[in-house]
C-alpha positions, 0 to 999 in steps of 0.5 A, a space after each residue: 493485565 486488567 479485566 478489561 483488557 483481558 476481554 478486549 484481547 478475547 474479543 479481538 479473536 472475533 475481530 481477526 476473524 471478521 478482518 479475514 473473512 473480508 478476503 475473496 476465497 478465490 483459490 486461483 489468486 495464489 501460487 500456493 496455500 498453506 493449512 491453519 497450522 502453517 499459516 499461523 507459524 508463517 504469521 508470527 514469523 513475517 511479524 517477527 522479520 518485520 520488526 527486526 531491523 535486520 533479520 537472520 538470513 534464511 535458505 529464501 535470502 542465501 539463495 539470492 543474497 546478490 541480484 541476478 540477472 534474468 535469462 533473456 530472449 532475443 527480442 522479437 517484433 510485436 504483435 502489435 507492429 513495430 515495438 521492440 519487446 524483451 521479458 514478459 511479452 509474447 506474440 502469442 495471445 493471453 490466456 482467455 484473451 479478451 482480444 485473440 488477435 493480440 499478444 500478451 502482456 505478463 504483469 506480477 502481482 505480489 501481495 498478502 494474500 494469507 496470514 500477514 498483517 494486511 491480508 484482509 486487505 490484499 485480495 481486495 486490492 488484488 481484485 481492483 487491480 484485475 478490473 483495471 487492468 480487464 478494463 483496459 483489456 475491454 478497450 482494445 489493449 496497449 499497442 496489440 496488447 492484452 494484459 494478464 495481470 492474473 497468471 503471476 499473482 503470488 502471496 508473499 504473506 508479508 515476509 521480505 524472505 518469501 517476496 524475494 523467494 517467489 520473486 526470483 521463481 517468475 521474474 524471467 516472465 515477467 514485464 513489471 510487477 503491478 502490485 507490490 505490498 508492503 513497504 518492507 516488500 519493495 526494500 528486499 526487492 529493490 536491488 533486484 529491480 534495479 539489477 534486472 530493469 524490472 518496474 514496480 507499482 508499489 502497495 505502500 507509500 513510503 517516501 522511500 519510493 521518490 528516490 527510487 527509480 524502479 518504483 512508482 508511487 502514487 499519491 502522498 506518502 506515510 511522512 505527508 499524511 502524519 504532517 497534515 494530521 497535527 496540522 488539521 488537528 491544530 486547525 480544527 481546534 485541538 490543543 496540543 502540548 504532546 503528540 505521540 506516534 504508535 508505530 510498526 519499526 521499519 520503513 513503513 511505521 517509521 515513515 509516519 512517525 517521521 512526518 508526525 515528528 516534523 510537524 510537532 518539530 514546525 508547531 513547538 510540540 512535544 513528540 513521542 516516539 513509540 515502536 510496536 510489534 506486529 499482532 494484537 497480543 503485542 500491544 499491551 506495553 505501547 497500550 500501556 504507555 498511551 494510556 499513562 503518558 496520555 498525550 494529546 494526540 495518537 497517530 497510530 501507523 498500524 495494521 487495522 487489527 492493532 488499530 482495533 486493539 489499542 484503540 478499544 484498550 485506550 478507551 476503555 481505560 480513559 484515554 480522551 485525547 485525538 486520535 488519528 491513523 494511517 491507511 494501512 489501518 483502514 479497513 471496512 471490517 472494523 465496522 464488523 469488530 467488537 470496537 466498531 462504535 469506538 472506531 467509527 467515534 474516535 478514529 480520523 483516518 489519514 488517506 492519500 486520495 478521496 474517498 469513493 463518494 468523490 464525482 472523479 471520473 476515476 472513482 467513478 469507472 473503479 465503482 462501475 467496474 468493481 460492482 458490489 465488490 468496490 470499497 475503499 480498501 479495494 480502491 488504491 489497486 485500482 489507483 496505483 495501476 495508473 502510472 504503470 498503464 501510463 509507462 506502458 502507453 509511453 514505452 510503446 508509443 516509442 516503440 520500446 516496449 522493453 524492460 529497460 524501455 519500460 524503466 526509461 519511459 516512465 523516467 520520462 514521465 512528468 504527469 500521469 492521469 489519474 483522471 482526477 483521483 488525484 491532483 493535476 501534475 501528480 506523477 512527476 517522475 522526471 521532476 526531483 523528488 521535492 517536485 514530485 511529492 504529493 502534499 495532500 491528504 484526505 482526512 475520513 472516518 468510517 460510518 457505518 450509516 454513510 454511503 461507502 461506509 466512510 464518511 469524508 472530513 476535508 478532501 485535499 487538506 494540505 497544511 503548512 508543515 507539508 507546503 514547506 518540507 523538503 525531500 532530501 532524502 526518505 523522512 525516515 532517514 
């Protein structure tokens, strides 16, 4: 391993550190912790499953190789009036009950909250998805209801094996999951989903979710994002000959590597398909194939710590070409890590919204909300709640507040306001999958000197490869 690289790898210790010293310490988040020496063993392994395409069964999966149906109660009438209610929904008020009189809504929040690949992230988001839903609280409910987004939040530490474990241990008090991180997180629980009429909002954006219906998405998906960054790319004057995609196996990385594909496919590119486990120390063979075949573009579709570690190793050994990355990559610490200057130089961030410096009504009530707290990694748990808080308005208004009420509510839905985070008519749900997908993406760099830190490059880019893609299944497949 050359010098550099040795101390680019030392010096990424201090980058896992400042990653995780972003997450909130708030102990009454999750539904266990484990010790450094757990946790670490528990990492490696939920890496291990993530680049597996089909992992070895564990006591977690074996216990509930089928789904199986939640126990339920007889339906009983609402405290707010005449509203059908099953699973998850109870006359009697929510704990520290913003509104006494109410009844209360039980809502899961499923995340990596502790040793996974995105555990810098989740608490944050976990926190905005709170101050959504207290927001809504705050404004008297849903039909004589609060919500507690706050009783059932679980950390899966990013293994399909542990969601699936935790998933089974609450989802007989449930009504639907607000948050689900991770792409491979909703594959291992989409059976049950299905099987039990229990809604998600996911924490991903695969376009594996507009075929799903127990599970809403917002915004543009992984395969959107990667089209619309050659296509920016080509159009801000970049000459590409050769493209190559640095990616996690799985629905997820492959998603982008997909849409990557297509477009190189659309525009008589060369593409370079290059898989890559979970973990810094994992890097060094799809580091070693950037820096020798030197493309004219990388699309890295990583967690934020490989990011760091390929991208300072490129550098650092020449690599002058484009380099673009996905959300999942994103994170303000990185402005913290020993790579900050290359990352805030060279790396163009892929995002399925605006960023927080946008005037939407929407960015404007998560900063008021949020406080010192808000940033953009935070955001998307406060944007994904959108279209759940808009099934359960719709549920309710037809009296049917259900699970199954709940799943054909936001069937139904053929708009949801985002209030103006995301374009008007997003949320189709009842529309085909062409219909409904989102094509937009926003293009960022992070700036240490920039308001919000990120600095937006073009809002709303869509590019030709995206106007004319048709979803006919998931990209990936």
């Amino acid at each position: 391993m050359p010098k550099t690289l040795i101390r680019l790898v030392a010096l990424l210790g201090a980058l896992l550190l400042t990653l995780t010293a972003c997450r909130s310490d708030d102990g009454d988040s999750t539904a266990e912790t484990t010790d450094d020496a757990a946790g670490a063993e528990v990492a490696e392994e939920a890496a291990t499953d993530e680049a597996e395409e089909e992992a070895e069964p564990t006591e977690a999966t074996d216990a509930a190789d089928e789904p199986t149906e939640a126990t339920e109660p007889a339906e009983e009438p609402a405290a707010g009036g005449d509203v059908t209610t099953d699973i998850g929904v109870t006359e009697e008020a929510c704990p520290d009950a913003v509104n006494p009189d109410n009844g209360c809504i039980y809502l899961a929040s499923l995340s990596d909250l502790t040793v996974g690949p995105f555990a810098s992230q989740g608490p944050q988001i976990v926190e905005a998805v709170n101050a959504f839903w207290q927001r809504v609280n705050d404004e008297g409910g849903i039909a004589g209801y609060d919500v507690n987004t706050t009783e059932f939040t679980r950390d899966h530490q990013y293994s399909p094996e542990t969601v699936t474990q935790v998933y089974q241990e609450i989802s007989d008090e449930i009504l639907a999951i607000t948050h689900l991180l991770g792409s491979p997180m909703g594959i291992a629980l989409e059976p049950f989903l299905e099987e039990q009429d229990v809604l998600a909002a996911p924490g991903t954006w695969t376009s594996e979710w507009l075929f799903s219906p127990n599970i809403l998405e917002s915004g543009s998906t992984y395969c959107i994002d990667a089209m619309n960054a050659v296509d920016y790319a080509l159009e801000e004057g970049a000459q590409l000959e050769r493209v190559m995609a640095i990616h996690f196996p799985g629905d997820f990385g492959d998603d982008g590597a997909a849409g990557m594909q297509a477009a190189a496919e659309a525009n008589g590119i060369e593409f370079i398909d290059v898989p890559t486990t979970p973990g810094a120390d994992n890097q060094a063979e799809a580091l070693s194939r950037l820096v020798n075949e030197a493309p004219d573009m990388v699309l890295i579709v990583t967690g934020p710590t490989e990011l760091a570690t390929i991208v300072g190793g490129a550098v650092s050994q020449g690599y002058e070409g484009e380099i673009y990355a996905q959300a999942p990559g994103f994170n303000e610490g990185l402005l913290e890590s020993p790579v900050a200057d290359v990352v805030s130089d060279r790396v163009v961030f892929g995002l399925p919204w605006g960023t927080l410096a946008s005037d939407a009504p929407g960015t404007q009530a998560f900063l008021e909300a949020m406080g010192d707290q808000a940033s953009t990694t935070a955001f998307p748990g406060w944007v994904w709640s959108y279209p759940l808080h808009d099934a359960m308005v719709a549920a309710a208004e037809s009296g049917d507040l259900t699970r199954a009420g709940l799943v054909a509510a936001a069937q139904g839905l053929d708009s949801v306001d985002y209030e103006g985070i995301l374009p008007e008519g997003s949320g189709n749900v009842s529309g085909e999958p062409n219909d409904a997908a989102v094509r937009t993406t926003t293009f960022a760099q992070l700036d240490g000197d920039a308001e919000f830190r990120v600095a937006e490059l073009a809002n709303g880019y869509e590019g030709p490869t995206a106007t004319d893609y048709d979803f006919q299944s998931a990209c990936y497949s």
